[in-house]
BASETI-329984 format. One record per residue: residue number from 1; x, y, z of N, C-alpha, C, CB in turn. Coordinates in Angstrom, 1 decimal, padded with zeros to 4 digits. Glycine has a CB too. Layout:
REM residues N
> i  nc1  nc2  nc3  cac1  cac2  cac3  cc1  cc2  cc3  cbc1  cbc2  cbc3
> NUM  X  Y  Z  X  Y  Z  X  Y  Z  X  Y  Z
...
This chain:
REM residues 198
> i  nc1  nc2  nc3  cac1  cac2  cac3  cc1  cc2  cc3  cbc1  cbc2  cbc3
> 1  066.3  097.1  084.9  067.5  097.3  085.6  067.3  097.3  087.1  068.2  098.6  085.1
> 2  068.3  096.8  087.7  068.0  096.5  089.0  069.1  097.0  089.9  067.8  095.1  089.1
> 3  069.6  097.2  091.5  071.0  097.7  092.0  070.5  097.3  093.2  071.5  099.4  091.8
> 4  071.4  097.2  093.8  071.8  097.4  095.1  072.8  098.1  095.9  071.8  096.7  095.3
> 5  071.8  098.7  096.9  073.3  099.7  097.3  074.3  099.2  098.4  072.8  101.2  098.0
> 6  075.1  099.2  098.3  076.4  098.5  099.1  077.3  099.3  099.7  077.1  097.7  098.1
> 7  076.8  100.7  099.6  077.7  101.6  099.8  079.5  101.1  100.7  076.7  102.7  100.8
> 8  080.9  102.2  100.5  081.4  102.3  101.1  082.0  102.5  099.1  081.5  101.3  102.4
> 9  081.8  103.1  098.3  082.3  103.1  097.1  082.9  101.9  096.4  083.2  104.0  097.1
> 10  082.5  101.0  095.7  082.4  099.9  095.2  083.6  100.2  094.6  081.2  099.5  094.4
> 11  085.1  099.3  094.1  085.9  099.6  093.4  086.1  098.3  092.4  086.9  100.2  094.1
> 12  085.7  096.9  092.8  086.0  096.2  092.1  084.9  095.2  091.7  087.1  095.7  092.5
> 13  084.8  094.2  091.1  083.3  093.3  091.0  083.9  091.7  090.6  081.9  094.0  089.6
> 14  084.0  090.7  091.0  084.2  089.5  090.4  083.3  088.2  090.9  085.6  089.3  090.6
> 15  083.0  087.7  090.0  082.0  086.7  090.2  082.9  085.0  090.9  081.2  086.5  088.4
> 16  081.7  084.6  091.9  082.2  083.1  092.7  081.8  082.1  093.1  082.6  083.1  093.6
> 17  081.0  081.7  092.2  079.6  080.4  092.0  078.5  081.2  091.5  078.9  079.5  093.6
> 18  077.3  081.2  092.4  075.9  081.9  092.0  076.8  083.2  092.5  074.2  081.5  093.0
> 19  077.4  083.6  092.8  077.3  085.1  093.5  077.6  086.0  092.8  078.2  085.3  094.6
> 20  078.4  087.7  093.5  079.4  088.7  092.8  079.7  089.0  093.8  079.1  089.7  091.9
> 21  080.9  089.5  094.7  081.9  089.7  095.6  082.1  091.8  094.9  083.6  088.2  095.3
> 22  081.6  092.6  095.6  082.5  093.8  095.7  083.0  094.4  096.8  082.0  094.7  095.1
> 23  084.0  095.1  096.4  084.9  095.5  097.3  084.2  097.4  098.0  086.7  095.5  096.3
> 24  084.5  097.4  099.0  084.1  098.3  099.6  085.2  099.5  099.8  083.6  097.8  100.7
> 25  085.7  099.9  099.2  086.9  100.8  099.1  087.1  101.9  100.3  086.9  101.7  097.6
> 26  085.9  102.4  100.6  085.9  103.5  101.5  085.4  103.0  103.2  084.9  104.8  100.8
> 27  084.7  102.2  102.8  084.7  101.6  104.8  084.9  100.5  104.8  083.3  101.5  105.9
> 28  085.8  099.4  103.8  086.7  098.5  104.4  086.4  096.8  104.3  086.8  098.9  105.8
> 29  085.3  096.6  103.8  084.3  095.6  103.5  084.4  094.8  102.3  083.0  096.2  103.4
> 30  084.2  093.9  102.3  083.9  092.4  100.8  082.4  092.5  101.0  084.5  090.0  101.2
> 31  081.8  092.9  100.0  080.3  092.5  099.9  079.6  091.2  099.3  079.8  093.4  099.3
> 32  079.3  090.2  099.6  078.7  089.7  098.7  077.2  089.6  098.5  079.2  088.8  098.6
> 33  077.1  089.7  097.1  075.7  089.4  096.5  074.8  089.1  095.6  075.3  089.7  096.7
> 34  073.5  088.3  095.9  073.2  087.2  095.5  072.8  088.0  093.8  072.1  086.4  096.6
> 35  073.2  086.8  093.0  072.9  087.2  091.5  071.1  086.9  091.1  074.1  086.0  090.4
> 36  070.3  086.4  091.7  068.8  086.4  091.5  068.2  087.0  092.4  068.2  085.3  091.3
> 37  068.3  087.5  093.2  067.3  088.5  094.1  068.5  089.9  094.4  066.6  087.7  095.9
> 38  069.5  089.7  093.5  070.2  091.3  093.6  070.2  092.1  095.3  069.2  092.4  092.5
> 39  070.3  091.1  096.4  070.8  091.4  097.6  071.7  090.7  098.3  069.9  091.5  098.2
> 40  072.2  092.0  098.9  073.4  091.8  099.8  073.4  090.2  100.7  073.5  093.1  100.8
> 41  074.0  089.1  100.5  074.0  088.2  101.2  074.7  088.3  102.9  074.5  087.4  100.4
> 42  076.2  088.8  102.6  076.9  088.7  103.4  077.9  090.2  103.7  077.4  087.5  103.1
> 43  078.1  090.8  104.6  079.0  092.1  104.6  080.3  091.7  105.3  078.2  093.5  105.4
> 44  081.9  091.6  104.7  083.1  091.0  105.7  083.7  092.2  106.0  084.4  089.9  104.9
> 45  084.0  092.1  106.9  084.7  093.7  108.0  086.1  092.8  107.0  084.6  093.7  110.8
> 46  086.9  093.8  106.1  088.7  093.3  106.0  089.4  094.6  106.2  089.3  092.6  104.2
> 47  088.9  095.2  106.3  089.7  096.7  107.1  090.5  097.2  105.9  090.9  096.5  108.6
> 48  091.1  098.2  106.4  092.6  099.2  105.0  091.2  099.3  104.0  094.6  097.7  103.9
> 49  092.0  099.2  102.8  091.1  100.3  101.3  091.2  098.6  100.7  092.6  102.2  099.9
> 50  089.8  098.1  100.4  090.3  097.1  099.5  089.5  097.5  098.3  090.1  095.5  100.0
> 51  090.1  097.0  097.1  090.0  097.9  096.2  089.9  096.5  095.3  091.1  099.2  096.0
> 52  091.1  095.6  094.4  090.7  094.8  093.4  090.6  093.8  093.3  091.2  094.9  092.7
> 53  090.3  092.6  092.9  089.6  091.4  093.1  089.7  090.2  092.0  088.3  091.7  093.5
> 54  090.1  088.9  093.1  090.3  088.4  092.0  090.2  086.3  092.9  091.9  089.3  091.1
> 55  089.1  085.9  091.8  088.6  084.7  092.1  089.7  083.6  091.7  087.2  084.5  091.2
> 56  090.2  083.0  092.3  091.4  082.0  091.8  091.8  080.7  092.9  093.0  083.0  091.6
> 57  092.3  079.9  092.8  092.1  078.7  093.7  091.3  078.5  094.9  093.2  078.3  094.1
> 58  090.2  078.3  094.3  089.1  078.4  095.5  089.2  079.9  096.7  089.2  076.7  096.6
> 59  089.8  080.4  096.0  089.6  082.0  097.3  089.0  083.7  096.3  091.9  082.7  098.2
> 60  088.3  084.2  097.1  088.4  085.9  096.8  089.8  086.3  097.3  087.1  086.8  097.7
> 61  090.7  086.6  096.4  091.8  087.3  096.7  091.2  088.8  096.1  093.1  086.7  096.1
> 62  091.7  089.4  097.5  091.5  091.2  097.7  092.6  091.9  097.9  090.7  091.6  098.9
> 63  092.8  092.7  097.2  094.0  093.9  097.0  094.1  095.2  097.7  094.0  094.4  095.7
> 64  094.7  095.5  098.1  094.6  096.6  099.8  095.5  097.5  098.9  095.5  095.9  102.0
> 65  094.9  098.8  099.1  095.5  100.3  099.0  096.2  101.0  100.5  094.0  101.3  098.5
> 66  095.9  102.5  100.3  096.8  103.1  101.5  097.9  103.0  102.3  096.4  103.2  102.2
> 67  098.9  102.4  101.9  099.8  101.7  102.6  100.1  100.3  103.3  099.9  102.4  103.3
> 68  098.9  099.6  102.9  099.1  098.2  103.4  100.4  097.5  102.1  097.3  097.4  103.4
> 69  101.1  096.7  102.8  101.6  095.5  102.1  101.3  094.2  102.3  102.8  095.5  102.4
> 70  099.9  094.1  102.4  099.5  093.0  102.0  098.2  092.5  101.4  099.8  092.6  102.8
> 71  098.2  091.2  100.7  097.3  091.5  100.4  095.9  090.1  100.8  097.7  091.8  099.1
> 72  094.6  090.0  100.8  093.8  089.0  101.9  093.2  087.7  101.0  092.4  090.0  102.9
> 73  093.1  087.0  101.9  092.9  085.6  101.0  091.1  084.9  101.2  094.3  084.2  101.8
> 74  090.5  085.1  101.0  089.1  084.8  101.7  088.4  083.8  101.2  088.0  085.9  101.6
> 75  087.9  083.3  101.9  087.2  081.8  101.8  085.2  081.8  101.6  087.8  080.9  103.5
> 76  085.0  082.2  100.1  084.1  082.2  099.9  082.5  081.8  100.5  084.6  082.1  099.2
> 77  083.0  080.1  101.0  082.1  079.5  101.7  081.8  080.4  103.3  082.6  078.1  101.8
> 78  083.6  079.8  103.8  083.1  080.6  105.1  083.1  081.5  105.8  083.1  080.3  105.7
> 79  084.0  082.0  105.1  083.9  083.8  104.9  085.3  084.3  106.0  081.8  084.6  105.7
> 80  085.8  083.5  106.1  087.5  083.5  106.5  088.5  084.6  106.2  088.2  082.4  105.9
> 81  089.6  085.1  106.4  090.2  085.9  105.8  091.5  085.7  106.0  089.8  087.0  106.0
> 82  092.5  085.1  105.2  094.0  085.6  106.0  094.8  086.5  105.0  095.2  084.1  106.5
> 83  095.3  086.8  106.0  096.2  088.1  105.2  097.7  087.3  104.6  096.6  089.7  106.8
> 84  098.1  087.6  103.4  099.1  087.3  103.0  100.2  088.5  102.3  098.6  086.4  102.4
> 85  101.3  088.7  103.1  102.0  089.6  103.2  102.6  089.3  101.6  103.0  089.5  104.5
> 86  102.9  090.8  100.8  103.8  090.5  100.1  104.7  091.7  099.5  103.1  089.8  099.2
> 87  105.0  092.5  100.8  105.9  093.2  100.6  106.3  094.2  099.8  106.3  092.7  100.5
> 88  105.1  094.7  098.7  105.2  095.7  097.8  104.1  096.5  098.5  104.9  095.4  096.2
> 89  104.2  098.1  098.2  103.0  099.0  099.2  102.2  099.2  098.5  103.2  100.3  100.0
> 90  100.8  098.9  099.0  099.6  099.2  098.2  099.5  098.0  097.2  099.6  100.6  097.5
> 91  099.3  096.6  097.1  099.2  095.7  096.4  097.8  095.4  095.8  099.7  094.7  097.1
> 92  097.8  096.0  095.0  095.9  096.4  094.4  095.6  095.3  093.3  095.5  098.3  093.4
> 93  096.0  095.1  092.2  095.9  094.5  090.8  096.2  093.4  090.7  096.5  095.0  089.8
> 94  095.3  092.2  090.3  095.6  090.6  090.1  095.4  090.0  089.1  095.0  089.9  090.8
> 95  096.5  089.3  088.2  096.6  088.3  087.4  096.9  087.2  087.8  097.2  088.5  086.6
> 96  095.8  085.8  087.1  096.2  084.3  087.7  096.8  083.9  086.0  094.4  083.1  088.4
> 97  097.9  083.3  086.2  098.8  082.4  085.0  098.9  081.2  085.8  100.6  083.1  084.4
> 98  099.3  080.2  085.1  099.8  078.9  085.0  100.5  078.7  086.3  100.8  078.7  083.8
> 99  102.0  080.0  086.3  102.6  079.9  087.1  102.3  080.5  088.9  103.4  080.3  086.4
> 100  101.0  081.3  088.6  100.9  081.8  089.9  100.1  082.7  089.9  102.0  082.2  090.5
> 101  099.9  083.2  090.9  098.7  085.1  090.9  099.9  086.3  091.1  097.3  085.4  093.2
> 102  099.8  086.8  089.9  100.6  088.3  090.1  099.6  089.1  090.6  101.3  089.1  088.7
> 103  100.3  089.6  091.1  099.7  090.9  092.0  100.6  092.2  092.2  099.4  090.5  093.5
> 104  100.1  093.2  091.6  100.4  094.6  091.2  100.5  095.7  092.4  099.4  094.9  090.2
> 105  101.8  096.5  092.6  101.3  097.4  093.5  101.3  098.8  093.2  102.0  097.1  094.5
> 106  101.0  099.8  093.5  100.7  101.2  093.4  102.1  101.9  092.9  100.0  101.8  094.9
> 107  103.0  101.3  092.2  104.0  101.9  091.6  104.7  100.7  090.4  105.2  102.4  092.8
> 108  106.2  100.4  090.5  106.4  099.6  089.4  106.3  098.7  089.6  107.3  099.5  088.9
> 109  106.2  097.9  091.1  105.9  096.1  091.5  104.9  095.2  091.5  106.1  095.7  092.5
> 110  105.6  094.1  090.6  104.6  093.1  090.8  105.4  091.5  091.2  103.7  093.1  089.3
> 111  104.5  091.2  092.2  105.1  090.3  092.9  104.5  088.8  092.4  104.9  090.6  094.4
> 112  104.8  087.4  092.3  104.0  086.5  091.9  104.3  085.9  093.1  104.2  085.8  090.6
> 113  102.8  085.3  093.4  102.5  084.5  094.7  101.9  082.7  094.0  101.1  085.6  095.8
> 114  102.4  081.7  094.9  101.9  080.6  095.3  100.2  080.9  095.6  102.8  080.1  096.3
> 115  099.5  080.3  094.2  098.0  079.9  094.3  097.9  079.6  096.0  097.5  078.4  093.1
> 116  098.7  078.5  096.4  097.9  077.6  096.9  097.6  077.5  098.6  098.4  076.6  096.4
> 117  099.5  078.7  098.9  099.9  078.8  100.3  100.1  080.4  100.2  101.3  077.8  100.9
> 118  100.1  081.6  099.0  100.7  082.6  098.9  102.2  083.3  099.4  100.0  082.9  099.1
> 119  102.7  082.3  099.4  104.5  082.8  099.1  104.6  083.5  097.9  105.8  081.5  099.0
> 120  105.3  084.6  098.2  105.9  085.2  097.5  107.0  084.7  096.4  106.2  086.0  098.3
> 121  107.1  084.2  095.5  107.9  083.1  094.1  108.9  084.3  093.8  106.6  082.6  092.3
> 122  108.2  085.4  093.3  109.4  086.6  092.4  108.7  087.7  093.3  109.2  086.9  090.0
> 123  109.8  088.5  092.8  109.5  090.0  092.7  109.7  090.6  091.5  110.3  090.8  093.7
> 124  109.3  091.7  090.3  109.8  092.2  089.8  109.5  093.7  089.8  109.9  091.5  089.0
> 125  110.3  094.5  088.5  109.8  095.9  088.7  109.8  096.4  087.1  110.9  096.8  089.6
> 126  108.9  097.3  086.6  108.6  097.7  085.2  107.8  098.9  085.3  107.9  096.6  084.3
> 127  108.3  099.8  084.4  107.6  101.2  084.6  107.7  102.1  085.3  106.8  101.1  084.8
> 128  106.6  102.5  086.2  106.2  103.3  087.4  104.9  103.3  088.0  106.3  104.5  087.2
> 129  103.7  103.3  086.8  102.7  102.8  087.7  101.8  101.9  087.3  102.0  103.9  088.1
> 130  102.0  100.8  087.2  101.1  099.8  086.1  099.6  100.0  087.0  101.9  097.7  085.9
> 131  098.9  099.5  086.3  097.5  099.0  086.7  097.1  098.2  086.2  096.7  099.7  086.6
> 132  096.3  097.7  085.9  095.0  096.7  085.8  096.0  095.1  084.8  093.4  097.8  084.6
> 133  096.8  094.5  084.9  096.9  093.5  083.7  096.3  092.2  084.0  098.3  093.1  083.1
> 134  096.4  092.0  082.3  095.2  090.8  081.9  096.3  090.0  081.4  093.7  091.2  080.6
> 135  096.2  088.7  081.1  096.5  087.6  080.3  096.2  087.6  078.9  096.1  086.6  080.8
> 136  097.2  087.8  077.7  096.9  087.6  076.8  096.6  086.4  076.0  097.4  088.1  076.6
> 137  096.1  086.1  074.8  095.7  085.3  074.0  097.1  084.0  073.8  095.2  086.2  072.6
> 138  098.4  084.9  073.7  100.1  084.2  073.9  100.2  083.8  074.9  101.5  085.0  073.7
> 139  099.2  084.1  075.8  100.0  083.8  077.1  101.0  085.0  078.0  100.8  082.6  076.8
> 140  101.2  085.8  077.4  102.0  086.7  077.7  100.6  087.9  078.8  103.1  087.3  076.1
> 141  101.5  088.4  079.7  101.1  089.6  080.4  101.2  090.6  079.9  101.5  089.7  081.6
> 142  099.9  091.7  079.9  099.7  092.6  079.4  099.8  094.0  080.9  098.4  092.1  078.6
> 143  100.6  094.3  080.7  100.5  095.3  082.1  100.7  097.0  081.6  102.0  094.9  083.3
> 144  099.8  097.6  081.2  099.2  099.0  081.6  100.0  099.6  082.5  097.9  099.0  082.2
> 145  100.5  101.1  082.0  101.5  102.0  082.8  100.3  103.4  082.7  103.5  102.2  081.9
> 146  099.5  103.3  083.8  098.7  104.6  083.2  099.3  105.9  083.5  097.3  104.7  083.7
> 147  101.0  105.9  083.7  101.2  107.2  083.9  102.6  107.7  082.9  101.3  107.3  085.6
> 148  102.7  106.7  082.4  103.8  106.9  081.2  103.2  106.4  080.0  105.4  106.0  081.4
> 149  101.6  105.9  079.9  100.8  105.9  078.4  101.3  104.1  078.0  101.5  107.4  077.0
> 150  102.0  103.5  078.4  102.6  102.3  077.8  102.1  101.2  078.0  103.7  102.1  078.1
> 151  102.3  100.1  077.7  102.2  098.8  078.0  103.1  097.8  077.8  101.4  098.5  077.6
> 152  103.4  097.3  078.8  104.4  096.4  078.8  104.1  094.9  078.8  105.2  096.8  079.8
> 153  104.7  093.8  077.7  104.5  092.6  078.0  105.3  091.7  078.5  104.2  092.3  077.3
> 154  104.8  091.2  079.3  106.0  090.4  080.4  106.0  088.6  080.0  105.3  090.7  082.4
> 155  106.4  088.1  080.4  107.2  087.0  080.5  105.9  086.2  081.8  109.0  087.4  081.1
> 156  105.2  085.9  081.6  104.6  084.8  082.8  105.1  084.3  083.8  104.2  083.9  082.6
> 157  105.6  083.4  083.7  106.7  082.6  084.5  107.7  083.4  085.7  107.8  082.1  083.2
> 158  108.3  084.3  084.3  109.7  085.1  085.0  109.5  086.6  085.5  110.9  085.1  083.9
> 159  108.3  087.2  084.7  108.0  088.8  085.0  108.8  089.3  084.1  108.2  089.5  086.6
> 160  109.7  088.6  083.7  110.8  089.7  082.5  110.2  090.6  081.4  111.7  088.9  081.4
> 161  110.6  091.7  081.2  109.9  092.1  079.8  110.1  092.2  079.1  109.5  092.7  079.5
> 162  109.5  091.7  078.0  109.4  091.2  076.4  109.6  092.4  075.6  107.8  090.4  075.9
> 163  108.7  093.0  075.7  108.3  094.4  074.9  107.2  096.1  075.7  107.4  093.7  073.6
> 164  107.5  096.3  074.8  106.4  097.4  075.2  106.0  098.7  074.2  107.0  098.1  076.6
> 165  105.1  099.4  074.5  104.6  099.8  073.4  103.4  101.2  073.7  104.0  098.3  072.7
> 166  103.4  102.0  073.2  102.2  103.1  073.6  100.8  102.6  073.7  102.1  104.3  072.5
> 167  100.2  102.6  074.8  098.8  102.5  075.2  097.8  103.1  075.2  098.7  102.3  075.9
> 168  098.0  104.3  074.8  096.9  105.5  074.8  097.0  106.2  076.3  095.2  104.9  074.6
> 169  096.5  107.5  076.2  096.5  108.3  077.9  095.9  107.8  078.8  096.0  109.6  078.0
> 170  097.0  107.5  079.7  096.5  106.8  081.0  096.0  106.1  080.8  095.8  107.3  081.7
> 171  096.9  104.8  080.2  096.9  102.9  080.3  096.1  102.4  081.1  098.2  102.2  080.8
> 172  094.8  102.3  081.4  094.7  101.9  083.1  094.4  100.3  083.0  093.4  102.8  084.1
> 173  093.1  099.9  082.4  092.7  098.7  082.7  093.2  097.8  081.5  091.3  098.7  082.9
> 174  093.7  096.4  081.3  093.9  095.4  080.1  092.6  094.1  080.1  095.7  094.7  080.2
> 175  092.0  093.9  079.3  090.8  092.9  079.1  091.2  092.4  077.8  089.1  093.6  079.0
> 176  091.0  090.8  077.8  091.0  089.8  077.2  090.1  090.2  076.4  090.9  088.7  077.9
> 177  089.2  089.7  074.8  087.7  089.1  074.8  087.5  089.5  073.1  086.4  090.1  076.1
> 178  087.0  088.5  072.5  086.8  088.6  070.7  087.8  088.9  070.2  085.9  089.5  069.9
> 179  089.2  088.1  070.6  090.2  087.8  069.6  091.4  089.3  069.6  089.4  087.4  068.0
> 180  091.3  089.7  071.0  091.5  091.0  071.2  091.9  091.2  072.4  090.5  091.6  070.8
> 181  093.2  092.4  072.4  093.5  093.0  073.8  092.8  094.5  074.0  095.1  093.0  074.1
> 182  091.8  094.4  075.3  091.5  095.7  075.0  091.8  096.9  076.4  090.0  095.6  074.5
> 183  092.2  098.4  076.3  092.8  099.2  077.5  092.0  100.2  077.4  094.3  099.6  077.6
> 184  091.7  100.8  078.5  090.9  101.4  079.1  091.6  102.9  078.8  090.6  100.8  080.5
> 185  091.8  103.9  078.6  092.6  105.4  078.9  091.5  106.1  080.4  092.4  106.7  076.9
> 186  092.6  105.9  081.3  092.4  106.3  083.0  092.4  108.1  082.7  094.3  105.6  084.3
> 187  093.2  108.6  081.8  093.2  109.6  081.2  092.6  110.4  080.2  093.7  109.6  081.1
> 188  092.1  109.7  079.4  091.9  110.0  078.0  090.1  109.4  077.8  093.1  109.0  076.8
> 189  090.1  109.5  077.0  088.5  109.2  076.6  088.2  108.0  075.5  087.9  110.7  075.9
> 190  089.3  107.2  075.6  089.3  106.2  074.3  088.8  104.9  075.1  091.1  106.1  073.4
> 191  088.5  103.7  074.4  089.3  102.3  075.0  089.7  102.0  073.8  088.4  101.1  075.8
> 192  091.0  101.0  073.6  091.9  100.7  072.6  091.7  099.2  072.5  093.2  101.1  072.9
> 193  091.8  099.1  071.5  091.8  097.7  071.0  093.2  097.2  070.5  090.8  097.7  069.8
> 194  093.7  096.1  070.6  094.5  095.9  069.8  094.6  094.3  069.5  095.6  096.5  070.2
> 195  094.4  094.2  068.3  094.5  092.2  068.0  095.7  091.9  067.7  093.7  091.5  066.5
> 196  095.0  090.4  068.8  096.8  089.9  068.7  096.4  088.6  068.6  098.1  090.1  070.1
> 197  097.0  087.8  068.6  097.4  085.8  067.9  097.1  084.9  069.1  099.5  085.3  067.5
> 198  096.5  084.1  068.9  096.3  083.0  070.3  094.6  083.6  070.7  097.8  083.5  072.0
């Protein structure tokens, strides 16, 4: 086993060619680094709390806590950053669909943005505090309410919701993987499984 320390409290991790990209939550930083000598390549000053992450049309998209409304677009190669406003506070959590990158904020909103220029497409609202969703096997969005235990499934395209259903305490994270949706309890001491079709 091997680490590197990266301090500034690591909150998120996603992979972007040879690399891994984490987020520096407490002093404000994109780390990246290298996957065979397990050191820090590069340190990006992006300021605010960035916290979740997510690899999608050629960019690190990064998710800002503490009151920011927006969220940053970074350019892996050259290490670039623009900020792309989207109007919900604290925009932390990222799903890529067909139709776009949702992105989740620190209460009921999630907003879908343009891959390619990040306009804002929809807004919608569900719940109170979703966290972490994944893309299911249907295609449908899986979005985690870790503070009402639920999960709600949405509509891709439109953000509408389909259904919903108990998640276990404190819903937090949703993962794809072996024919299966699986959630994390932010509360509880479980992770949940649940099989579904597709």
């Amino acid at each position: 086993m091997r680490g590197v320390t990266v301090g500034g409290a690591p909150f998120d991790v996603v992979v972007a060619g040879p690399r891994v990209w984490t987020t520096g939550f407490a002093n404000g930083t994109l780390i990246e680094v290298d996957t065979r000598t397990v050191r820090i390549v590069r340190r990006i000053k992006v300021g605010g709390a960035p916290n979740g992450l997510l690899n999608a049309a050629g960019s690190i998209w990064v998710g800002l806590g503490k009151g920011a409304t927006d969220v940053l677009r970074v350019d892996p190669v050259a290490g670039t950053v623009r900020r792309v406003e989207v109007g919900l506070p604290a925009p932390t959590h990222f799903v890529a669909t067909s139709s776009g990158i949702w992105v989740v904020d620190d209460g009921d909103g999630l907003a879908l943005l343009d891959p390619h220029d990040g306009r804002v497409l929809k807004v919608t609202h569900v719940g109170r505090t979703i966290a972490q969703p994944a893309l299911s096997g249907d295609g449908t969005i899986w979005a985690p309410d870790k503070e009402i235990d639920t999960i709600f499934r949405l509509d891709p395209t439109t953000g509408k919701l389909i259904d919903s259903f108990p998640g276990g305490n404190g819903a937090f994270q949703a993962l794809r993987a072996f024919g299966s949706m699986w959630v994390t309890s932010y509360a509880g001491s479980k992770v949940w499984r649940f099989r579904t079709t597709g």
